[in-house]
N, C-alpha and C positions, 0 to 999 in steps of 0.2 A: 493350441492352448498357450504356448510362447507367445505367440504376439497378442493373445489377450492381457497377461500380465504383463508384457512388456508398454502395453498402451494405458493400460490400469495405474503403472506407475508414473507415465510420461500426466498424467491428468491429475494424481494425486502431488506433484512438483509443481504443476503450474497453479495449482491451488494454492501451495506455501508460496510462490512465486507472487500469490495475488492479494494472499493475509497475512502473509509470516511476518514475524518480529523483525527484518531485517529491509523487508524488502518495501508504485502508485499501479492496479491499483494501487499498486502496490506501492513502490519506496520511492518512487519521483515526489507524490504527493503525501506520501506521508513525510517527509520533511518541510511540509508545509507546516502540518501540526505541530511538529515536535524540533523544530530547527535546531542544526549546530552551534552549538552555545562555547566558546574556546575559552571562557573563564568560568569555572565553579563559583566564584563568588557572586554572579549577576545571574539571579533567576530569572527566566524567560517564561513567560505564560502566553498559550492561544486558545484564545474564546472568542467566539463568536466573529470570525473570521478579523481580529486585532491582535496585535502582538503586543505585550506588556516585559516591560524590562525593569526591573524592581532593585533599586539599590538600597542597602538598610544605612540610616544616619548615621553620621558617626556619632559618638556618645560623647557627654558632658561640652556638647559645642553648644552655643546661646545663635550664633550667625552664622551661616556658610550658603556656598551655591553651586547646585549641579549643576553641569551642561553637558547636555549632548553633541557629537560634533559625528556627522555622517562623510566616510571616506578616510584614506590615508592623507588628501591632502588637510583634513579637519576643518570641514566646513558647518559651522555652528547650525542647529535646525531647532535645537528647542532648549529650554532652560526653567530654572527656579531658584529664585531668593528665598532663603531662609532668614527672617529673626525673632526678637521677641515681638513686635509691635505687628506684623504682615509678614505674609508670604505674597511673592509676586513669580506668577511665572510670562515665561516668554516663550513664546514660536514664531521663526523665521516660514514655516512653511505651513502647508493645509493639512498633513496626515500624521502630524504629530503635535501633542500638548501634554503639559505635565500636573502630574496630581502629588499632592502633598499627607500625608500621614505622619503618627507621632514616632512612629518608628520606621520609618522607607519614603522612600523616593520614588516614583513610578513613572517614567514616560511610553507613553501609548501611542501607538505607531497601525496608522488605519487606512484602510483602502491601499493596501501595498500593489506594486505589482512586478515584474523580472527587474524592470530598472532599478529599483530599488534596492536589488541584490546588494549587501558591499558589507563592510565593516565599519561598527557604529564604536565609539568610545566616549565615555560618561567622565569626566572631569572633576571633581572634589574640590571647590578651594572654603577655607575654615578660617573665619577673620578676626572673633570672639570665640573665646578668650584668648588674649594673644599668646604665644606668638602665631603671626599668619602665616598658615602653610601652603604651599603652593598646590597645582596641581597633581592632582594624585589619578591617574590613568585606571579605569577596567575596560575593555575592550571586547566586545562582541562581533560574531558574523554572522548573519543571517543568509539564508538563500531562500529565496522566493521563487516559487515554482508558479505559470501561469494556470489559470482554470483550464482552458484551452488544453495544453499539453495534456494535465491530469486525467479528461475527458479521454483526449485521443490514445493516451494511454490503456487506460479502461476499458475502452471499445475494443482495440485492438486483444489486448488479453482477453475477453470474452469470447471474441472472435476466434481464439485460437482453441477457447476451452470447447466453444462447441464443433469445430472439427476431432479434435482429439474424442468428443460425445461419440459426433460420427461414427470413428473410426472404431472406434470402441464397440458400436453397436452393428456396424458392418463383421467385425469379425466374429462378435459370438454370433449373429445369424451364419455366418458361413461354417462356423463348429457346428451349431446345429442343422443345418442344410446337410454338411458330409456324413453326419451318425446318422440323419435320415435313410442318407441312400445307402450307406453302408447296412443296416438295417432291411429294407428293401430289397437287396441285393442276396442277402446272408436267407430272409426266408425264402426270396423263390430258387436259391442252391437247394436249400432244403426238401422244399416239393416238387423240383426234379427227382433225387435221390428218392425220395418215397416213390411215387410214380414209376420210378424206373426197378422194384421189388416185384412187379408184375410183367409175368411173361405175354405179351399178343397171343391168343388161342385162335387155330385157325377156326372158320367156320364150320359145320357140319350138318349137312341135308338130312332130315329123316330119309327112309328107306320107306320107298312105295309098296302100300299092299298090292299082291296080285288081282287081276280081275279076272272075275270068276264069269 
């Protein structure tokens, strides 16, 4: 019975192992969803397999413009002009562009993949009404996990869960396999002892009538 609960637990761990709060299936791929965000102040959203990085405007400005600049050495990939007349935005590359609202900023970051892993920083400058403030830095990091890994991850822990099934199902048949024969064992002790209450009676010949 030990190694039934000891395998009952080992299955119910890799269960948390596979949904829990912490952990691709578990936790490689769930930081896909829910990526590490190293500023509170830039919310991160994932839908529909895009990442959205949402900056809110700053207030009582008429002109200003975000840009995004991916890496530490700040290589610019996408942008937006703010003023009263147009918004214009800008991208240097193909999987990202930016959207404009009365209150945030949003550039949207699509078809990601490992390479893309790094530290993205969003830039502020405010031109109206003066004075013009420079750059104002928030900074994010993303980790992007491939499809690929998250699969082979998944398979892999399925894989284990149904050994651990196995194994699980191999012991309680052998708990019950042993109370079988124990069982078995324990009645025919039994109908020996009974059987053995009777003594073997010899035989006895009748006795021949004489002939007359």
């Amino acid at each position: 019975m030990k190694s039934v609960v000891v395998t009952f637990c080992l299955l119910c761990f890799q269960f948390e192992a596979l949904y829990g709060a912490d952990t691709c299936s578990s936790r490689l791929c769930k930081n896909i969803e829910q990526p590490h965000v190293s500023d509170p102040q830039v919310m991160v959203e994932f839908r529909s397999g895009d990442f959205k990085l949402i900056f809110h405007n700053p207030k009582n400005v008429s002109e200003f413009s975000m840009i995004l600049f991916k890496g530490h050495e700040k290589k610019q990939i996408c942008a937006l002009h703010v003023s009263k007349e147009k918004t214009v935005p800008e991208s240097n590359v193909s999987y990202c562009h930016a959207e404009h609202s009365n209150s945030s900023t949003t550039f949207i970051l699509k078809n990601l993949e490992r390479k893309h892993t790094d530290v993205y920083t969003c830039c502020l400058e405010m031109f109206l009404p003066p004075p013009y403030i420079d750059c104002r830095m928030n900074e994010t990091y993303l980790y992007i996990q491939d499809k690929e890994d998250c699969f082979s991850s998944g398979f892999m822990s399925w894989i284990i869960i149904g050994l651990i099934v196995f194994a699980m199902i191999s012991c309680v048949c052998c708990v019950v396999a042993c109370f079988l024969r124990n069982k078995n064992q324990q009645c025919e002790s039994n109908s020996h002892e009974y059987n053995s209450e009777y003594m073997p009676m010899a035989a006895v010949n009748a006795a021949r009538k004489p002939r007359i």
